[in-house]
MARMAR-240244 format. One record per residue (C-alpha): residue in three letters; x, y, z. Coordinates in steps of 0.05 Angstrom, whole numbers, padded with zeros to 5 digits, always signed. Layout:
N
AlaXYZ;...
% end
This chain:
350
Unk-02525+07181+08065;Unk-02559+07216+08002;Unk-02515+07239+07942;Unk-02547+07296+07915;Unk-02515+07286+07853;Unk-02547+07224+07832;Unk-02619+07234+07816;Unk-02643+07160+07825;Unk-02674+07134+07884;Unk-02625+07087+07922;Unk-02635+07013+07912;Unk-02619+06992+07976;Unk-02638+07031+08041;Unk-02612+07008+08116;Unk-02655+07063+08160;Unk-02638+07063+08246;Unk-02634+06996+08248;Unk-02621+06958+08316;Unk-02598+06891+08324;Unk-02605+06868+08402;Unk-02559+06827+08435;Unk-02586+06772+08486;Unk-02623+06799+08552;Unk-02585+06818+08602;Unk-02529+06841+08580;Unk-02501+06910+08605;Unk-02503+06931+08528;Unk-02566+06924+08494;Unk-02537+06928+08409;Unk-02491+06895+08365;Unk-02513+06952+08315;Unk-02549+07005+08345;Unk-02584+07064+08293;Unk-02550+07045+08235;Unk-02576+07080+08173;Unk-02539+07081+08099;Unk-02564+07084+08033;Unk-02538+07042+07969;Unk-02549+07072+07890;Unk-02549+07025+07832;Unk-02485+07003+07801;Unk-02437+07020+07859;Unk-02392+06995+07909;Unk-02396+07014+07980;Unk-02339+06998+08021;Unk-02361+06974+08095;Unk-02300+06982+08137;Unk-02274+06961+08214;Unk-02247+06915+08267;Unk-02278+06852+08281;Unk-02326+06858+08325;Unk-02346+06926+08296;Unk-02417+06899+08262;Unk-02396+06893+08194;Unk-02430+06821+08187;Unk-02485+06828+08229;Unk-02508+06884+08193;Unk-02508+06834+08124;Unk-02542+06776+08161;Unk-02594+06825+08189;Unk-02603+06843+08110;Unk-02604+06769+08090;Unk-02650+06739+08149;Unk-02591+06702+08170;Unk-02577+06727+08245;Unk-02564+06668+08295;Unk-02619+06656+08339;Unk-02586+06702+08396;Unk-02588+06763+08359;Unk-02656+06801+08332;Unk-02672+06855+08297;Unk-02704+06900+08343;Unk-02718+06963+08309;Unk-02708+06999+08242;Unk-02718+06982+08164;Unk-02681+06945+08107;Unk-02711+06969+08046;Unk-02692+06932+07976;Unk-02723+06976+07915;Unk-02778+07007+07964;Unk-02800+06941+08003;Unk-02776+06934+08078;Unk-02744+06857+08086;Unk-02755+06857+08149;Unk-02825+06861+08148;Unk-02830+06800+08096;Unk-02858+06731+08117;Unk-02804+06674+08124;Unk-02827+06641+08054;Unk-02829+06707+08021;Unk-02752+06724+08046;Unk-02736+06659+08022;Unk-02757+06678+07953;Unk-02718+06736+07960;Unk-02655+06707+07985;Unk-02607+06698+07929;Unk-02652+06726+07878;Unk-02662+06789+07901;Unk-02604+06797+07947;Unk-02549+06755+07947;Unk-02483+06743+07997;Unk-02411+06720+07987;Unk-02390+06685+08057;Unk-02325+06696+08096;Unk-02304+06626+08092;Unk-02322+06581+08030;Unk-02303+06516+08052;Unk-02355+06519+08110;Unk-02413+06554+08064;Unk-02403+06506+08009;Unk-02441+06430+08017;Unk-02384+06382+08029;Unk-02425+06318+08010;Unk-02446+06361+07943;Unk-02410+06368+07872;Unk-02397+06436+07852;Unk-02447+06435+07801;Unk-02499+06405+07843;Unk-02495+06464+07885;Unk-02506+06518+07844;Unk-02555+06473+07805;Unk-02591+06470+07868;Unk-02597+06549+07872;Unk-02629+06552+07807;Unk-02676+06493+07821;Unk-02704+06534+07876;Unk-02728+06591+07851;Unk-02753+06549+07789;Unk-02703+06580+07732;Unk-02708+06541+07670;Unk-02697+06468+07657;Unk-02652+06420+07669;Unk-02607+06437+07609;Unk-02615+06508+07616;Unk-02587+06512+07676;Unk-02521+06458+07667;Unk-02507+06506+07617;Unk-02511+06563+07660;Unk-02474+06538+07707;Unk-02415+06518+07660;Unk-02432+06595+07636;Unk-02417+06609+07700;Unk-02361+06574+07722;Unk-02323+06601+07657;Unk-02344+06670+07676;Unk-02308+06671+07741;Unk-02237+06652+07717;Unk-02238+06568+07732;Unk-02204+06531+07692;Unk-02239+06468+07659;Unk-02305+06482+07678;Unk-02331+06417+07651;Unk-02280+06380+07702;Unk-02296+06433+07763;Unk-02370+06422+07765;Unk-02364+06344+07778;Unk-02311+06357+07842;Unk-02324+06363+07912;Unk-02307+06426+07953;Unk-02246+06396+07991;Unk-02216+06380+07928;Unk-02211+06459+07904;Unk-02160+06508+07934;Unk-02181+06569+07972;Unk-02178+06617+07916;Unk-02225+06560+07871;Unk-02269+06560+07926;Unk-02283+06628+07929;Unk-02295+06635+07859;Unk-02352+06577+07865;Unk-02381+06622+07910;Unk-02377+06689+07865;Unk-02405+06633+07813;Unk-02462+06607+07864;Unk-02482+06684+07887;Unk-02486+06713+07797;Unk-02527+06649+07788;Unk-02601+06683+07804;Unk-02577+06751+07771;Unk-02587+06795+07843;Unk-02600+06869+07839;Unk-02552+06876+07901;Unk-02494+06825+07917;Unk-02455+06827+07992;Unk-02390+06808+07998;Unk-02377+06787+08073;Unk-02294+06789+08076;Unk-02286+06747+08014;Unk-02212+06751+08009;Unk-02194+06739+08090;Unk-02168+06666+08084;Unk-02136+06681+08022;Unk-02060+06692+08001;Unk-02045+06769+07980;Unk-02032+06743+07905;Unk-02102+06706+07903;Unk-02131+06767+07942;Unk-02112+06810+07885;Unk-02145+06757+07828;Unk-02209+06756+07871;Unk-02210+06840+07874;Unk-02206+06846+07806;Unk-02256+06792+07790;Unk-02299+06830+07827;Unk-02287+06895+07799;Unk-02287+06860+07728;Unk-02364+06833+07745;Unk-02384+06899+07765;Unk-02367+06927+07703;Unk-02393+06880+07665;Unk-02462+06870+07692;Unk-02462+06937+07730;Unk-02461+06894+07796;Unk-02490+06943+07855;Unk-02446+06912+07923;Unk-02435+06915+07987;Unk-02357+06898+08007;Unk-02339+06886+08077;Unk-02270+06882+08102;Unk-02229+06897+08163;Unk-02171+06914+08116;Unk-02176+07004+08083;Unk-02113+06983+08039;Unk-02169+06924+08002;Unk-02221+06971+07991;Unk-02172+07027+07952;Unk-02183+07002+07882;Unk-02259+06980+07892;Unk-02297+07026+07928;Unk-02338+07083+07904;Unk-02358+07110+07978;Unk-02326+07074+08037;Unk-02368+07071+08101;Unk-02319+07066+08168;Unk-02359+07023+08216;Unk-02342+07025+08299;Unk-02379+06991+08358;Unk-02441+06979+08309;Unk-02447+07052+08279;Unk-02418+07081+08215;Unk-02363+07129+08247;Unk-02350+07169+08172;Unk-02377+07156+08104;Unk-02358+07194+08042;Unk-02329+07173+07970;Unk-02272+07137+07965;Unk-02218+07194+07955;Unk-02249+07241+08008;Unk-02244+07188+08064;Unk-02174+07165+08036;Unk-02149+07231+08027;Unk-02193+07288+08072;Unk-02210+07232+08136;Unk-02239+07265+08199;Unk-02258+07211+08245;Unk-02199+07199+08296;Unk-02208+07116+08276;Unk-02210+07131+08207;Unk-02140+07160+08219;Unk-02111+07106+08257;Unk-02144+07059+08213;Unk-02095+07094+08160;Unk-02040+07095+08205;Unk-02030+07029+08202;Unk-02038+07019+08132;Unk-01965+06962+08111;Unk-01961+07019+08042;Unk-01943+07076+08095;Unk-01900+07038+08128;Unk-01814+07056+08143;Unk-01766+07002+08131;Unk-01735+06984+08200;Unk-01795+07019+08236;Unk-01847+06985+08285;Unk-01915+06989+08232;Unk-01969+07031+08281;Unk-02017+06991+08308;Unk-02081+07013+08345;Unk-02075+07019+08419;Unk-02120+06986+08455;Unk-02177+06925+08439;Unk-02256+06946+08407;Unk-02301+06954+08461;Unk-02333+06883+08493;Unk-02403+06877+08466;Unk-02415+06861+08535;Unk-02403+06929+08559;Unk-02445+06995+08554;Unk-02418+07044+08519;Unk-02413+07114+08547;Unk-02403+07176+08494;Unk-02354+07162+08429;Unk-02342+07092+08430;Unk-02273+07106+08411;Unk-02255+07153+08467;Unk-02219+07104+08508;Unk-02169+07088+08449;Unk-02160+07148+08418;Unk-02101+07192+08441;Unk-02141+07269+08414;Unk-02202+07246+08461;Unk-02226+07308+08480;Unk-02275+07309+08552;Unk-02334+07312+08527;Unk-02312+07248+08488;Unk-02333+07206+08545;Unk-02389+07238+08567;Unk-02434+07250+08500;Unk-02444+07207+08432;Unk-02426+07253+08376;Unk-02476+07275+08319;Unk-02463+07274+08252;Unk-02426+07342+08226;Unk-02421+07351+08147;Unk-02356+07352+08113;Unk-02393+07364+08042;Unk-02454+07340+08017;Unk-02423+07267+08005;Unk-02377+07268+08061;Unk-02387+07265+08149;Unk-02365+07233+08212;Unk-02388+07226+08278;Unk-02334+07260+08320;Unk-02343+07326+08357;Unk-02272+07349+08339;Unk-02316+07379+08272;Unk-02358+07420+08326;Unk-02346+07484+08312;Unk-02328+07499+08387;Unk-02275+07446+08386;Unk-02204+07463+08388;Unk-02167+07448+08324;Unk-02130+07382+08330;Unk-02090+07356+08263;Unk-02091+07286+08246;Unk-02024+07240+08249;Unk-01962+07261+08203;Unk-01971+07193+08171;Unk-02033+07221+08145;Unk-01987+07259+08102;Unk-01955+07203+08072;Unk-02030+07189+08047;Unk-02010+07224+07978;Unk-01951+07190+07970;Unk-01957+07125+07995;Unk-02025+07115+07956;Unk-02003+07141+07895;Unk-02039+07115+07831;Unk-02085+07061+07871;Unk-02145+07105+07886;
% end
């Protein structure tokens, strides 16, 4: 989505890009004509279910989809050069360098048979950055940098020996080590306790201000993304649903999922009240999808809901969803009265 307002070119471009699912299947995409654009220095917000193509989009990016998956149309374009149409040794130089990813779950990412050290030693040694000394000290540098404790001890243990939060931190450590111009971070606070959740956020937000980090942060969970995002992309059945900055999809949302998505939200929440939960599962990526994805679970459907896919309809020139409830012909339908609480219930955390 453009920003008129900034005058740079974007940094990182996705443009209608398809990722096929195995033959035969009744539905053909994981992600199907997914386009969004990334400017330097900020955080978008990538938002959804499981299942919705949050990750798949970031392993198409990073040339790390499992064998059953291609891409099968489209462009991934890092400072004006399509990754998708680089050979496998030239991604490889790119990988990490270039563009970088934080994984959902350390403990599998992370060598088990490897020091700490070793590992992001082994980064460095890759791409052929500096010498041996060089680079211990970097990655004390970098150890330090991330909030560990005894950096000097941490870089001789092995990954079963460091907690969750530790972990994840080697991995913030392991991604900064090749400087990237654009870092992902894949869910990097799932596994983790709300208390080390919170430590990991605002190490994050602490490294983008410091090196004017541009990322992409993937989550499932809206209430996450409040104090970190600068736009927040809403992401259903492998297309982006809404997309606008942060306050105007927190504050003005449009998209019926994008409401329930807020609905739900534990901050807007009444003591001795059932929380609201979505009705209904994400649609089987075995199934073809007829119209708005989210027709079956959405209680405002209207008919042509599950006949036609919506377009795009502009809310303002940083701001639109995909929902035909913004066609002009559509009858007027106001979003939940827990939407309300939005003001209230948010209040000094966007």
């Amino acid at each position: 989505m453009d920003t008129p307002e900034e005058n740079r070119a974007p940094l990182f471009s996705v443009r209608q890009l398809s990722v096929a699912l195995p033959a035969g299947m009744d539905r053909r995409y994981a992600v199907e004509n997914l386009s969004f654009d990334l400017w330097p220095g900020e955080i978008l917000c990538i938002i959804g279910e499981s299942g919705s193509g949050k990750s798949v989009t970031a392993h198409a990016a990073m040339g790390l989809l499992p064998k059953a998956l291609r891409v099968a149309s489209g462009e991934i374009r890092l400072r004006g050069a399509d990754l998708l149409q680089q050979t496998p040794e030239q991604l490889r130089s790119l990988q990490g360098k270039t563009l970088a990813i934080i994984f959902q779950d350390p403990l599998s990412a992370l060598n088990p048979l490897m020091t700490i050290g070793e590992q992001i030693n082994e980064a460095m040694l890759a791409h052929k950055i500096g010498d041996a000394r060089s680079r211990r000290e970097k990655v004390l540098a970098l150890l330090q940098e991330v909030g560990l404790p005894e950096p000097d001890k941490i870089q001789h243990q092995y990954p079963f020996r460091l907690s969750g939060g530790q972990r994840q931190r080697v991995m913030i450590a392991m991604a900064l080590a090749l400087d990237p111009d654009v870092l992902i971070a894949d869910e990097p606070t799932t596994a983790l306790d709300v208390t080390i959740q919170a430590q990991i956020l605002k190490l994050l937000k602490d490294l983008k201000a410091k090196y004017d980090l541009t990322t992409i942060y993937i989550t499932h969970d809206l209430g996450v993304v409040a104090n970190v995002a600068d736009r927040i992309a809403v992401m259903y059945a492998g297309d982006i649903v809404e997309i606008g900055k942060c306050d105007e999809v927190f504050y003005n949302p449009r998209h019926p999922y994008t409401w329930a998505l807020l609905s739900s939200l534990p901050q807007l929440g009444i003591k001795g009240e059932n929380l609201y939960s979505i009705k209904g599962a994400p649609p089987n990526l075995f199934t073809h999808i007829e119209g708005d994805a989210f027709a079956p679970r959405n209680p405002r459907a209207l008919k042509i809901d599950f006949v036609k896919r919506p377009p795009y309809f502009d809310i303002s020139p940083t701001h639109k969803a995909r929902t035909w409830l913004l066609d002009p012909r559509a009858p007027k339908v106001d979003p939940p009265e827990i939407i309300a609480k939005l003001h209230q219930g948010l209040s000094g955390n966007v």
